[in-house]
C-alpha positions in Angstrom: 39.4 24.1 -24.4 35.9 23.1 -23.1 35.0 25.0 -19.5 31.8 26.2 -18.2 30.8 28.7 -15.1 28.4 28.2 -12.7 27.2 29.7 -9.6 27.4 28.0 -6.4 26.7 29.9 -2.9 27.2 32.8 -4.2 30.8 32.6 -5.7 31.5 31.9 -9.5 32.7 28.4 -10.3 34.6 27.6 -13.3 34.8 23.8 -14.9 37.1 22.4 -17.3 37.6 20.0 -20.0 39.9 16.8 -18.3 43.4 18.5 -19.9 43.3 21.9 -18.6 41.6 21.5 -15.1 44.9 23.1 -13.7 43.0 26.5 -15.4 39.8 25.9 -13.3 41.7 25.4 -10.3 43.6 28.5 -10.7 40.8 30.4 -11.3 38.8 28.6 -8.2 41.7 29.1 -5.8 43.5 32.2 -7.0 41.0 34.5 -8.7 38.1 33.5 -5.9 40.7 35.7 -3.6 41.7 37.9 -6.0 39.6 39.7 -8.9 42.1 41.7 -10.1 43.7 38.6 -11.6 41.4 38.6 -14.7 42.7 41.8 -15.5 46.0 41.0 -15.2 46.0 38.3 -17.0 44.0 40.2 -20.1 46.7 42.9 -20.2 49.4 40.1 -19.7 47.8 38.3 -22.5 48.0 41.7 -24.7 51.3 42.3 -24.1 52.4 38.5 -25.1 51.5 38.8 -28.8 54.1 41.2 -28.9 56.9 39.0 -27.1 59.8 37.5 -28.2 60.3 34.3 -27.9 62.0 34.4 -24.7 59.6 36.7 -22.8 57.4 35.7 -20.3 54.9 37.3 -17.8 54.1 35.6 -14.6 51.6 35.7 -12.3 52.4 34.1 -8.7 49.5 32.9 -6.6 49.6 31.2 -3.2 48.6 27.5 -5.1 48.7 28.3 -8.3 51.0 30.7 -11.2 50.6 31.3 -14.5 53.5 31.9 -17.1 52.3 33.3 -20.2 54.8 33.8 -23.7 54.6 34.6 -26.5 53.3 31.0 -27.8 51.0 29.7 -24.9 49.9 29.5 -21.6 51.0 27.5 -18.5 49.0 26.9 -15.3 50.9 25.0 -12.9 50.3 24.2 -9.3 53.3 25.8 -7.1 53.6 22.8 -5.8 54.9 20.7 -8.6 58.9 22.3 -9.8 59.5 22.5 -13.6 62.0 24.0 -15.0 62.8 24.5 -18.8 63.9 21.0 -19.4 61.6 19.2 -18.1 58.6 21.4 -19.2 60.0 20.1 -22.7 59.6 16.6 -21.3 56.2 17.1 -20.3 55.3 18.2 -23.9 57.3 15.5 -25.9 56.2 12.3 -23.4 52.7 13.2 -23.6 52.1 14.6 -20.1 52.2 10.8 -19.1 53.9 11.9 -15.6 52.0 15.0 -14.5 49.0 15.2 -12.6 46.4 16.7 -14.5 45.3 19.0 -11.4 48.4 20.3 -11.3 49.6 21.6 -14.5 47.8 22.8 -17.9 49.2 24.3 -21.5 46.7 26.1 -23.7 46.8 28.4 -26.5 46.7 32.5 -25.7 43.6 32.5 -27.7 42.4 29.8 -25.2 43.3 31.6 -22.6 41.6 34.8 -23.6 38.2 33.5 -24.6 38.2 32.0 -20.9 39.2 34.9 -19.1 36.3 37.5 -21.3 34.0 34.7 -20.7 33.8 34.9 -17.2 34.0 39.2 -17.6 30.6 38.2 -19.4 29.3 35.7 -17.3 29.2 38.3 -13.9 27.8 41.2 -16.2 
């Protein structure tokens, strides 16, 4: 995953690669409100390489959640419902049908170096 953070009046900006701009959107929206997020989501992230297989840890924003396992990462606009059978659809067709600003699936690893990469970035 390809992102970059940038300063713009004052607030920290994050861009993504075309794929997971769902990610920079949650982080623009939900994180500009709340800091505690990144947090969060490190210690959510911790406790997910220790899952099973059906364990998840959410976080609920006002536009955007974030529903981490075990195996990845989902960043999904609240606006757009997916439920377990057609998140599978989503995966096996390609993400033909979903807008790309509204949902995103990346790798914990992923997920991580983003997160302690903005921690650096504001030091």
């Amino acid at each position: 995953m390809d992102f970059q953070f940038t300063h713009h009046l004052g607030n920290v900006i994050a861009k993504c690669s075309m794929e997971h701009i769902a990610v920079a959107n949650w982080f623009n929206t939900e994180v500009a409100l709340n800091s505690q997020l990144i947090s969060n989501a490190l210690l959510y992230v911790e406790q997910a390489k220790t899952f099973a297989p059906e364990q998840e840890n959410r976080l609920i924003g006002k536009e955007y959640s974030v529903f981490i396992n075990a195996d990845e990462v989902m960043v999904r606009a609240n606006n757009l419902s997916v439920n377990d059978e057609n998140e599978q659809q989503l995966q096996e067709q390609d993400f033909h049908y979903y807008d790309a600003e509204s949902i995103a699936f990346l790798g914990l690893d992923d997920f991580e170096r983003f997160l302690k990469s903005y921690l650096e970035f504001v030091r």
